[in-house]
C-alpha angles and dihedrals in degrees: 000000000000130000137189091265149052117245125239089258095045084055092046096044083044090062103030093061093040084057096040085056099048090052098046083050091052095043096052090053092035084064094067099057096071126067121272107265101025122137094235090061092067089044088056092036089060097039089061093046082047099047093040097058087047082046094053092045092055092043089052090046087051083054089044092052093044092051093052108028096034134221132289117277117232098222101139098048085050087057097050087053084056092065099050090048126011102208090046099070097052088049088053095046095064096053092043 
């Protein structure tokens, strides 16, 4: 089934994982700021473990989501392509 929008929990898994990634990101370059041995490095080593596996459930939930509810139809880009070209619209409508 697809519709014309994302649902609320397609928008939430969206940014969550967009701000999951960021701070993984953050924390894998954050580590090396701080000398080799210190206390603070296996605090930040198992916060990104942590932080990963929440980020690959929610990844596989997102996949999950997608597979049951669908993906967003692009029926307004297809007829803006209509206007630019008549026959090009019609074409992108049917693989929509």
């Amino acid at each position: 089934m697809t519709s014309n929008t994302y649902t609320s929990a397609q928008k939430f898994l969206h940014w969550t994982l967009f701000a999951l990634v960021v701070f993984l990101y953050g924390l894998t370059y954050g580590e090396d700021l701080l000398p080799r041995g210190a206390p603070t490095v296996d605090v930040i080593w198992r916060l990104h473990i942590s932080f990963g596996l929440l980020l690959a459930g929610f990844v596989l939930w997102r996949v999950v989501l997608r597979g049951i509810r669908g993906h967003r139809t692009f029926r307004i880009r297809c007829q803006f392509l209509s206007e630019l070209r008549p026959g090009l619209g019609t074409w992108c409508f049917t693989r929509c």
